[in-house]
N, C-alpha and C positions, 0 to 999 in steps of 0.2 A: 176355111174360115180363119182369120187373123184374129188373133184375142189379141189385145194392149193394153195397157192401163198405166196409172199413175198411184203409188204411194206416201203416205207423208201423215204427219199428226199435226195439227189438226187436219182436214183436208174439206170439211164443209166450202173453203171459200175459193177451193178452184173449181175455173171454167173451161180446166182444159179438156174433159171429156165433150164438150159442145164444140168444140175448137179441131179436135182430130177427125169426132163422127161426121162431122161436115166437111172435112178433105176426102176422109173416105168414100164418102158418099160420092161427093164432087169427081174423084178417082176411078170411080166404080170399083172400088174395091169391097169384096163382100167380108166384113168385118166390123172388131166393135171394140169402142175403148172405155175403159173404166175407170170410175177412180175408188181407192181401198185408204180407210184410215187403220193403220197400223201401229198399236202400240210399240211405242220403243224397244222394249226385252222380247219382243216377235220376228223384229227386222228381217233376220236370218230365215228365219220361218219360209215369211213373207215373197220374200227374193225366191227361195227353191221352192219354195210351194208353189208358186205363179208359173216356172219353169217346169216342174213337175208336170202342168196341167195343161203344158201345150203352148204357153204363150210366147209371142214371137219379141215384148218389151217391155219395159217398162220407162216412165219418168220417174223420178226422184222428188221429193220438196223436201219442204224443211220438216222436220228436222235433223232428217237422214243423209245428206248431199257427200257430209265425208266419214260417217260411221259405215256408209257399204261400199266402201274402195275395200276394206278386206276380203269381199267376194267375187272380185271380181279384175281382171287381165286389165289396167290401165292406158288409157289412147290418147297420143295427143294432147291437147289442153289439158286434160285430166290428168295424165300424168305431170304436167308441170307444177299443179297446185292442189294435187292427192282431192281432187273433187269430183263429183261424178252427180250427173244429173239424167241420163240417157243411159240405160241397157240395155244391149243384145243380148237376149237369154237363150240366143241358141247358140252363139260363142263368147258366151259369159265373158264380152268386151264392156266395160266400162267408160262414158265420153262425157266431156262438158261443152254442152251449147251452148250455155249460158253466154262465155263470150263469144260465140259467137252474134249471141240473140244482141248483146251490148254494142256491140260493135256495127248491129245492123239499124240498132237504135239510133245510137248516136252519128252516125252513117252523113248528115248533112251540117256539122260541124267540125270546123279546123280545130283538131287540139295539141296540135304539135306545138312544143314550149309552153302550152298552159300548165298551173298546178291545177290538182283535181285531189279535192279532200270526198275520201270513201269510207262510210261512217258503217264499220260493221268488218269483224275480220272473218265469219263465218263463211258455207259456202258462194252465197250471192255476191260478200264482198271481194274475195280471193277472185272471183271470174270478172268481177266489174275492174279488181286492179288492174289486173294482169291484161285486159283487152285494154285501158286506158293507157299503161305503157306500153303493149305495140303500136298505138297509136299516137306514141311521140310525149306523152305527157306525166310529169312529172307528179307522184303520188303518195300521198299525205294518207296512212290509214289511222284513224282513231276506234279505238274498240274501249269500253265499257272492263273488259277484263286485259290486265296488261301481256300477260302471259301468251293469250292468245294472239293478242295483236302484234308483239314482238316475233311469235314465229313465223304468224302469213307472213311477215314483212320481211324476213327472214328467205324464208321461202323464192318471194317473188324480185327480191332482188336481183337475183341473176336476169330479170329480163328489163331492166332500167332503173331508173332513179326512185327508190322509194324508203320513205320513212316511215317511222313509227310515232304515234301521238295521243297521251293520255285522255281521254276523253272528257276525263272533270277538267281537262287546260284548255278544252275546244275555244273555244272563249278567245284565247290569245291568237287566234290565229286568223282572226277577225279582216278584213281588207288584204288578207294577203294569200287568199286563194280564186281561181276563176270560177272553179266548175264544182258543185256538195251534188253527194249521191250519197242517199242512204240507201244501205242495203243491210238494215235490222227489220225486224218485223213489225216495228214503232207505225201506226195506220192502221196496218192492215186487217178487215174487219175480223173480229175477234180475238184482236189485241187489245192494247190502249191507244186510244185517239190522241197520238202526241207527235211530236217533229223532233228530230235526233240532233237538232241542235238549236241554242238559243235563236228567238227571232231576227234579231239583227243582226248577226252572224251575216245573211243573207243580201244584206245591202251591198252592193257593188261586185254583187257573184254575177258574173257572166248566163252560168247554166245550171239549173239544178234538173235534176234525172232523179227519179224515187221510182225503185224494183218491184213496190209493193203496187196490185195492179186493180185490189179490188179493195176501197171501192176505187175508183178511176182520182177521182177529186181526192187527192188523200191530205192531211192538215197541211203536209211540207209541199203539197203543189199548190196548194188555195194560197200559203203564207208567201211564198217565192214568185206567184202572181203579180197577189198585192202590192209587192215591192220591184215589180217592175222587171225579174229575171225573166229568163225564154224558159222553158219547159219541156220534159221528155217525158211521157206517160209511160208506167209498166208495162203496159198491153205490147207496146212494139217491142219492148225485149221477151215477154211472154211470147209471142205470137213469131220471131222470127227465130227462139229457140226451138220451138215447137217445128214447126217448118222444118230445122234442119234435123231431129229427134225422128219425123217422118219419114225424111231422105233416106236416113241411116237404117231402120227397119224395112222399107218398101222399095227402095232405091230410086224411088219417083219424086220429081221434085214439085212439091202440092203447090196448090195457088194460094200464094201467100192472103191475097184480097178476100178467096171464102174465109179465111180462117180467120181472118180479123174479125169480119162482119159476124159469126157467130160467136166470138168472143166475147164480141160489145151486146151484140142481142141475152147471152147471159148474164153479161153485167145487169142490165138494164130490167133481168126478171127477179 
């Protein structure tokens, strides 16, 4: 039997437990994935208790993505931007799909020479920078707290062109970026129902991407509609992280298309 599961506080709003049990299923693998909301001061807990009891993984959410790189052997992207979204708890390796999921999202757009304003320096944003500059584009991070958003930027500079940028100036940066990705929690249900940057901001953006997946429609993808942007749903960055989070535990590479479709069927209950 495979036990897996997913952690995170809050964690009511993910679907990825509908999203893996239906690869497994699909798989034939006999197994089952969970999800645990975990207070913060349990994390540690949380991690070796799961491991303790047999289980072969876990996903990460928010708020945990880069408080449990201390427990864990760094791989990969994870190592480039101390984030971690995907463990192996049987060789307590640490990975981030995320860019991968990003990069499988954004997958049918040229962004080489674009700028791409990434509105969030946390886990989600550090993995949305970082897949945007290997993918040629030039990277504007604005965070809410300075400190933080001068270290990601810090951080991910070694992998291309990237700034740092106050968030109360997002404003001035108005016509002269292509592509806004928020990756705050701003949406997502049981947050506030808000858009991470003014609305006109948006006028003459090429492509907005929002990380946040539930609900689907979130205010920055209904507002970037209305104003005539292209659009990139959560779900394909959820669902092709997921995907590779799979690979990495099972060594099988699931079918990306069940996994969508139960993703959207939880959305939709």
């Amino acid at each position: 039997m495979l036990y897996l599961g997913v952690i995170g506080y809050p964690i009511k709003h993910s679907v990825s437990p509908a999203m893996h049990n239906a690869a497994l299923q699909h798989e034939g693998i006999e197994g089952i994935y969970l999800a645990f909301e975990v207070k913060p001061d349990r994390l540690r807990d949380a991690v070796f208790g799961a491991k303790a009891l047999g289980f072969r993984g876990l996903n990460v959410t928010i708020p945990f993505k880069e408080s449990v790189v201390e427990f864990v052997e760094l791989e990969g992207e994870a190592a480039k931007i101390k984030t971690v979204n995907t463990i192996d708890l049987v060789e307590m390796v640490g990975y981030n799909t995320d860019v991968y999921g990003v990069k499988a999202a954004l997958s049918g757009t040229e962004l080489g020479g674009k700028t791409a304003l990434v509105v969030g320096a946390g886990g989600a944003g550090k993995a949305a920078a970082l897949a945007l500059l290997e993918m040629g584009s030039t990277v504007i991070v604005a965070n809410r707290t300075e400190e933080k958003g001068r270290e990601a930027v810090e951080m991910l500079r070694r992998y291309g062109e990237c700034i740092f940028w106050p968030l109360s100036r997002v404003e001035e940066l108005k016509g002269k970026v292509d592509v806004v990705v928020n990756a705050t929690p701003l949406g997502m249900r049981g947050f506030k129902a808000e858009i991470p940057v003014p609305p006109s901001m948006l006028d003459g953006v090429e492509l907005v991407f929002d990380t946040v997946y539930n609900p689907m429609e979130t205010p920055l993808i209904r507002e970037a509609k209305k104003r005539g942007c292209k659009v990139v749903y959560g779900i394909e960055m959820l669902v092709h992280q997921g995907a590779k989070a799979f690979e990495i535990w099972t060594g099988i590479e699931p079918d990306v298309g069940v996994m969508r479709e139960a993703a959207l069927r939880a959305l939709r209950f």
